[in-house]
N, CA and C atoms as a LAMMPS dump frame, in Angstrom:
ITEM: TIMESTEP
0
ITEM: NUMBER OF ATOMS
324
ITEM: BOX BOUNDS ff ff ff
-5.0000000000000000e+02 5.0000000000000000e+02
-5.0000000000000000e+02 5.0000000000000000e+02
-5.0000000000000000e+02 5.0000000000000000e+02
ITEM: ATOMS id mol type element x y z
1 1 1 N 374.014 267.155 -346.966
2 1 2 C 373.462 268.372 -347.492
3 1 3 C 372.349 268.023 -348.493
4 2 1 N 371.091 268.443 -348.197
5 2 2 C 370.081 268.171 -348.961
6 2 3 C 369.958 269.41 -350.19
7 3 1 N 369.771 269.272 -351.715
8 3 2 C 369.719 269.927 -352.596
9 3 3 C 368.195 270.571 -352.486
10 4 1 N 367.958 271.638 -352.582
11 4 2 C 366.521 272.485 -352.923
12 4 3 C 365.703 271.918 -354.28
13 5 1 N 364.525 271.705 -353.829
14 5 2 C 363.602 271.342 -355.116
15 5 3 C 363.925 271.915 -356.087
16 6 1 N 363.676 273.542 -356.376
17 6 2 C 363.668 274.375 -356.982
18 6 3 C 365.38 274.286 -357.971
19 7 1 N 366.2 274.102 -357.421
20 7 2 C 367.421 273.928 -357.898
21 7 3 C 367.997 272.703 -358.883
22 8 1 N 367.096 271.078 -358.256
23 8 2 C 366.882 270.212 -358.626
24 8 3 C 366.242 270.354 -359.834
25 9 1 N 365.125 270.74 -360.224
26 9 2 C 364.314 270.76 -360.927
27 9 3 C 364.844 271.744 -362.052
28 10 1 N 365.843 273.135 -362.102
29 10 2 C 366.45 274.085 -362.696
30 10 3 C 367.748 273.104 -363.71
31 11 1 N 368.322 272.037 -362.533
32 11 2 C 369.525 270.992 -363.352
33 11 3 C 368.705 270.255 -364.023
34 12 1 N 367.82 269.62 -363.55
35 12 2 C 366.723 268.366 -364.76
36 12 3 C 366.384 269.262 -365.938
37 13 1 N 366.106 270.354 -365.878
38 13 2 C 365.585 271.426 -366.908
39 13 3 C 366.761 271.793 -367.969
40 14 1 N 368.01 272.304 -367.417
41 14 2 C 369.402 272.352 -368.278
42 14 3 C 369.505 271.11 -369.106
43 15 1 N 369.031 270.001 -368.338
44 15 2 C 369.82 268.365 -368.859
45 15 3 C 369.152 268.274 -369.944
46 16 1 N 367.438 268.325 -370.091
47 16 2 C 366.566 267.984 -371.038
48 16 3 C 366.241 268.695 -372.351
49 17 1 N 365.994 269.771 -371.974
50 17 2 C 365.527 270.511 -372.842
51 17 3 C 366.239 271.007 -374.123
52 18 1 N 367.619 270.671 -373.781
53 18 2 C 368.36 270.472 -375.22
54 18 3 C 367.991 269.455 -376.343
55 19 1 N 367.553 268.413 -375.888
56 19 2 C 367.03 267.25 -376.037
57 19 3 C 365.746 267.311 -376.665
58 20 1 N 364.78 268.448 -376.192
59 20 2 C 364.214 268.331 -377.069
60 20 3 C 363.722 269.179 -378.319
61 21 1 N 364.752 270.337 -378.597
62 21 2 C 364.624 270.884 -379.262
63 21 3 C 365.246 270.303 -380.323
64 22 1 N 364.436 270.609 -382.01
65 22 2 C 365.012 269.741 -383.078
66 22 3 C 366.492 269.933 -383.388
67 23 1 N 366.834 269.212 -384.405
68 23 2 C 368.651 269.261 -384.797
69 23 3 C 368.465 270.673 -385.758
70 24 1 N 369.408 270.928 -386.005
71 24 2 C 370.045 272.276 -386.594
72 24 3 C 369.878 272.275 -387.596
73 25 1 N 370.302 270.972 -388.082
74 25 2 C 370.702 270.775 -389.631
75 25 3 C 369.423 270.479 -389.753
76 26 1 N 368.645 269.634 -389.338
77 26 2 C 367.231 268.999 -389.877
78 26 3 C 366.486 270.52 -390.383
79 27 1 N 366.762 271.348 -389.796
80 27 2 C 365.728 272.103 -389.814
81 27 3 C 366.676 272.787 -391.345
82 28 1 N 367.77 273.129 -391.499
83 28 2 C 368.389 274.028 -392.632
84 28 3 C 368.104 272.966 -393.403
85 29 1 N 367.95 271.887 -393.763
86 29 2 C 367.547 270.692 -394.646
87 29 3 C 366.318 271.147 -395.402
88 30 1 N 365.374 271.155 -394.653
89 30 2 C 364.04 271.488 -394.913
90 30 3 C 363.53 272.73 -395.363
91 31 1 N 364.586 274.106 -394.443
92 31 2 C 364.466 275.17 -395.332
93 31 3 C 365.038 275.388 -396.915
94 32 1 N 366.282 274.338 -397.194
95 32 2 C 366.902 274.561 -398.249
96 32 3 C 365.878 273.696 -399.195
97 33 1 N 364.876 272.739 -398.834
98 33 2 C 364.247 271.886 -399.88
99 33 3 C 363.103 273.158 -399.899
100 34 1 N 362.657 273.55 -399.287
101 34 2 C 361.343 274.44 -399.227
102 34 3 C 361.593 275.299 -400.221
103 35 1 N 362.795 276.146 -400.288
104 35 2 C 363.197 277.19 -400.928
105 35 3 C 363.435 276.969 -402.718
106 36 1 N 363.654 275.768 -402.546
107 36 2 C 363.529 274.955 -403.805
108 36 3 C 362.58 274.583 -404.715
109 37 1 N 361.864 274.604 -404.015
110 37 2 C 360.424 273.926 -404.129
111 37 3 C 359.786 275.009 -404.38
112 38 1 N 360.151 276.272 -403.836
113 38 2 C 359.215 277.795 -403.908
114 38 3 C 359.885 278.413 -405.466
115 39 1 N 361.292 278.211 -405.398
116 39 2 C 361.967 278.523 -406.406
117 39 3 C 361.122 278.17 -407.876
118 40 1 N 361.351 276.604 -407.678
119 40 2 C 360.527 275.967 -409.146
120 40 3 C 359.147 276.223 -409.012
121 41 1 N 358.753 276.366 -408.21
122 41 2 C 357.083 276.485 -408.284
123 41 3 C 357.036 278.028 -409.309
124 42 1 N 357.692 279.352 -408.537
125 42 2 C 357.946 280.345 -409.363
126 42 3 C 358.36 280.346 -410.902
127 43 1 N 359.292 279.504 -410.918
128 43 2 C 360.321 279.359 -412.793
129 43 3 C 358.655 278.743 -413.59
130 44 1 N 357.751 277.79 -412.713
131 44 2 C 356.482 277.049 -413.531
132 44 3 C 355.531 278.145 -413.574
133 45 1 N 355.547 278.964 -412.924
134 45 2 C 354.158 279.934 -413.009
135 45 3 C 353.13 279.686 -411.887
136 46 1 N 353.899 278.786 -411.402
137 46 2 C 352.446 278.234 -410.118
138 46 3 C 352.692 279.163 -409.023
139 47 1 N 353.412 280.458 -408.76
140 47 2 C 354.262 280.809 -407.791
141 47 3 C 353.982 282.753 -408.835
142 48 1 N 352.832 283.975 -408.586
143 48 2 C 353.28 284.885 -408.692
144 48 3 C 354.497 285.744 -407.722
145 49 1 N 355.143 286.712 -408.14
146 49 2 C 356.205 287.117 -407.909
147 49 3 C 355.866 287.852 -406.561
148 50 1 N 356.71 287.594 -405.469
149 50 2 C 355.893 288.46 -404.161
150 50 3 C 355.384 289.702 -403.965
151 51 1 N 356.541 291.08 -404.713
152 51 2 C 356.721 291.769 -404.879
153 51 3 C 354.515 291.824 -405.399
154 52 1 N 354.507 291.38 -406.361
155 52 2 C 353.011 291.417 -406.649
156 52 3 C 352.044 291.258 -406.239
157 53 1 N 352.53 290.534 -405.175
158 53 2 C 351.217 289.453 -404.315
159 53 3 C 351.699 290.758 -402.959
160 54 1 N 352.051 291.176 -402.556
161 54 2 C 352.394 292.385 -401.481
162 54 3 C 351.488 293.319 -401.938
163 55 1 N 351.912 293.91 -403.171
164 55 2 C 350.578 295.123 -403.631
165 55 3 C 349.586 294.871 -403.562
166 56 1 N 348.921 293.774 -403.563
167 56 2 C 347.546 293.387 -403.486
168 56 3 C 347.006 292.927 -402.093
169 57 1 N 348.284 292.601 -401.427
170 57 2 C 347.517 292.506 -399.706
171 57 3 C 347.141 293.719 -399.391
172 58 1 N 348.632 294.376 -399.85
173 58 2 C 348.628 295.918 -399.221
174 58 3 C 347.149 296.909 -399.125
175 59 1 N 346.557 296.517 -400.904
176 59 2 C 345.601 297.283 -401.065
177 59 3 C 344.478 296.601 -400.75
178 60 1 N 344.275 295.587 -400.354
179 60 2 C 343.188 294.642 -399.885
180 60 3 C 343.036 295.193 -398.425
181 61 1 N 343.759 294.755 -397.334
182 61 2 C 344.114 295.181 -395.804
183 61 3 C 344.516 296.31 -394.951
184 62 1 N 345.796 296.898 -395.913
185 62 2 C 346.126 297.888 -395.466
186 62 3 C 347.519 297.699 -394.185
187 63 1 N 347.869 297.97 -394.152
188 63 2 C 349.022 298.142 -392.401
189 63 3 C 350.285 297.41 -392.436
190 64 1 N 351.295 297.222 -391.577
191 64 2 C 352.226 296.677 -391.295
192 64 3 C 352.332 294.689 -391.557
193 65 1 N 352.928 294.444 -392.66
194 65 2 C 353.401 293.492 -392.738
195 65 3 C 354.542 292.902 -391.783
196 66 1 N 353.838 292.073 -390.792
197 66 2 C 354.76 291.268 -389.807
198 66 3 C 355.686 290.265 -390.179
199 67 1 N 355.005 289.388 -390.938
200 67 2 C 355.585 288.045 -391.285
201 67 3 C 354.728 287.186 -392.916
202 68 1 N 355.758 286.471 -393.441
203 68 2 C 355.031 285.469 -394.776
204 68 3 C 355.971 284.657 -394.528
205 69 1 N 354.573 283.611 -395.307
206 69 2 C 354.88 281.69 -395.034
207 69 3 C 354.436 281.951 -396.131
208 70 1 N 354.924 281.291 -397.208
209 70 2 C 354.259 280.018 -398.177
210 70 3 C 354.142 278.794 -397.964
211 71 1 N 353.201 277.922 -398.231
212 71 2 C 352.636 276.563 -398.151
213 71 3 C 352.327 276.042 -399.345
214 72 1 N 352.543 274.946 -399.162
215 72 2 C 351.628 273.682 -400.447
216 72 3 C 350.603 273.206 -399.42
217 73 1 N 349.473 273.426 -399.998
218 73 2 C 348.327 272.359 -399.141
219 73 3 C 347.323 272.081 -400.458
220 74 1 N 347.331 270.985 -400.054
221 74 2 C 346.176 269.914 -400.961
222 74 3 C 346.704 270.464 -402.698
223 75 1 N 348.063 270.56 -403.113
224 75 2 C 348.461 271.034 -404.678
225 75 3 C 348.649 272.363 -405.031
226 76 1 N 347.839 273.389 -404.248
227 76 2 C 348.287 274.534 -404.175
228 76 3 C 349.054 275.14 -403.534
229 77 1 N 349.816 276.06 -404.254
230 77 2 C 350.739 277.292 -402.756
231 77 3 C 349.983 278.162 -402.705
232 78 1 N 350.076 278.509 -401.443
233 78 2 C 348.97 279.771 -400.734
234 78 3 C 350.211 280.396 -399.509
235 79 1 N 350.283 281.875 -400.032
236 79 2 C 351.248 283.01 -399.064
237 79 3 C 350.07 282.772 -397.885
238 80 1 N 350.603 283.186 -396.861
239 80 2 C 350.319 283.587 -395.712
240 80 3 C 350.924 284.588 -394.817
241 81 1 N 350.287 285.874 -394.928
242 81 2 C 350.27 286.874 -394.337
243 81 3 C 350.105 287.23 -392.87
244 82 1 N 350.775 287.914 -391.74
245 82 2 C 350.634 288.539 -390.555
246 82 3 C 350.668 289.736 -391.059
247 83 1 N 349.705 290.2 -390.853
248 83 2 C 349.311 291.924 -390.746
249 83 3 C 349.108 292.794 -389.861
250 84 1 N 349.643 293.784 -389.202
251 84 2 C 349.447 294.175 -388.144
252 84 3 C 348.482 295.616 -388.862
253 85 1 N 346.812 295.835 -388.342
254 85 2 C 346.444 296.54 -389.41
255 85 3 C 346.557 297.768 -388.838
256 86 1 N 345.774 298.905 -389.355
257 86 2 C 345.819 300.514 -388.677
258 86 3 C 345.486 300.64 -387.685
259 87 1 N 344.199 299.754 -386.915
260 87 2 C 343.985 299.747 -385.64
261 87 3 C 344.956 299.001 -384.359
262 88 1 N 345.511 298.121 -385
263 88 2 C 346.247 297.53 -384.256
264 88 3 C 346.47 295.681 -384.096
265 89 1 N 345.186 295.68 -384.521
266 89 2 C 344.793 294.145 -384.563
267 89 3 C 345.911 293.141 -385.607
268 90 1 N 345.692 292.22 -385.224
269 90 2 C 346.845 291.322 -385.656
270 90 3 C 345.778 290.4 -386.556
271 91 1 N 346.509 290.477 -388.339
272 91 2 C 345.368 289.843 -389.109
273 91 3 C 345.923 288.453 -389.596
274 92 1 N 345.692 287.359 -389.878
275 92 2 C 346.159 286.433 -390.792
276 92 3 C 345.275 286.545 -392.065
277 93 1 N 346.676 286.81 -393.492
278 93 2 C 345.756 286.569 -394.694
279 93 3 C 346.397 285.735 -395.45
280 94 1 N 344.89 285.21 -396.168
281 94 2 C 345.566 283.944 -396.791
282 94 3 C 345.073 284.234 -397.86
283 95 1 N 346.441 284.047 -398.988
284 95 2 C 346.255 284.289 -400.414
285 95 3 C 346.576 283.382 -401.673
286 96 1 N 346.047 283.197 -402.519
287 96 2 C 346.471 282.004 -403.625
288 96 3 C 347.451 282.705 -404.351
289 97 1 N 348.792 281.983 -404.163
290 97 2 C 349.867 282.287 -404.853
291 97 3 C 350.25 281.985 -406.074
292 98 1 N 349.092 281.745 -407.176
293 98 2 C 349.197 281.254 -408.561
294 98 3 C 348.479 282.607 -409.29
295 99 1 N 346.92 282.903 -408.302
296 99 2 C 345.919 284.34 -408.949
297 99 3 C 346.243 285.439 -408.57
298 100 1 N 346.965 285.483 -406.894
299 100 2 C 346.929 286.229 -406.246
300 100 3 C 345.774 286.782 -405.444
301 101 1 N 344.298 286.213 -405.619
302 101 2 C 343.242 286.48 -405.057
303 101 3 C 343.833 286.309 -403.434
304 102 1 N 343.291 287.383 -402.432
305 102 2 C 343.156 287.184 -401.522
306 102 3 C 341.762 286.496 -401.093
307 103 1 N 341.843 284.652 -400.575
308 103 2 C 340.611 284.47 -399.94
309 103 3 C 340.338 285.054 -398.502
310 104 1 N 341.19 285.311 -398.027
311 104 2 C 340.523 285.148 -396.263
312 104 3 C 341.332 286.024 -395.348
313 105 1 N 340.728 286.656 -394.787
314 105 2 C 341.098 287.686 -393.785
315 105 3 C 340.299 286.978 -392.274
316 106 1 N 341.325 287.283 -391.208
317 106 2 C 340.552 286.54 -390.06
318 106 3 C 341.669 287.415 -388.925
319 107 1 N 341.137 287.966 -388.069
320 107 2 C 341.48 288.815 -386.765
321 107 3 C 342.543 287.091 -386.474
322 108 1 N 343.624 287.195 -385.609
323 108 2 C 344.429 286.532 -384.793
324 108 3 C 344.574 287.015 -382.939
């Protein structure tokens, strides 16, 4: 009895792909150091309060808040915003999370 490509290829697919998705824990590791890291950045002042940094997208952009990231890049944290705006368009904004200045608005 010869096995079907299609079927073959469905078991190689079950076998692997567990494989390559990351570990569980690695990843709750990294959220619990991140959160830490966002924590103290906040207690230092390098970190305004979101709640603050929201009013000012809000009134900068306007529309449905999808999603926020904070980042460290190059010493600073900078929020990062998904905006879904009044028209519909999907915005990324990127804001300095120490002034709260919004620099950059860019269609996605």
């Amino acid at each position: 009895m010869r096995i079907p490509r299609q079927a073959a290829l469905a078991v190689l697919l079950a076998a692997v792909l567990p494989l390559a998705a990351p570990a569980p824990s690695c990843a709750r590791d990294d959220d619990h150091e991140r959160r830490d890291a966002v924590r103290r950045a906040r207690e230092a002042g390098e970190v305004l309060p979101l709640a603050e940094i929201l009013t000012r997208v809000r009134d900068k952009v306007g529309g449905d808040i999808a999603g926020i990231e904070i980042e460290r890049e190059r010493g600073r944290w900078r929020y990062e915003f998904r905006v879904i705006d009044r028209t519909g368009r999907v915005l990324e904004v990127l804001v300095d999370a120490r002034t709260g200045v919004v620099e950059q608005v860019e269609e996605r």
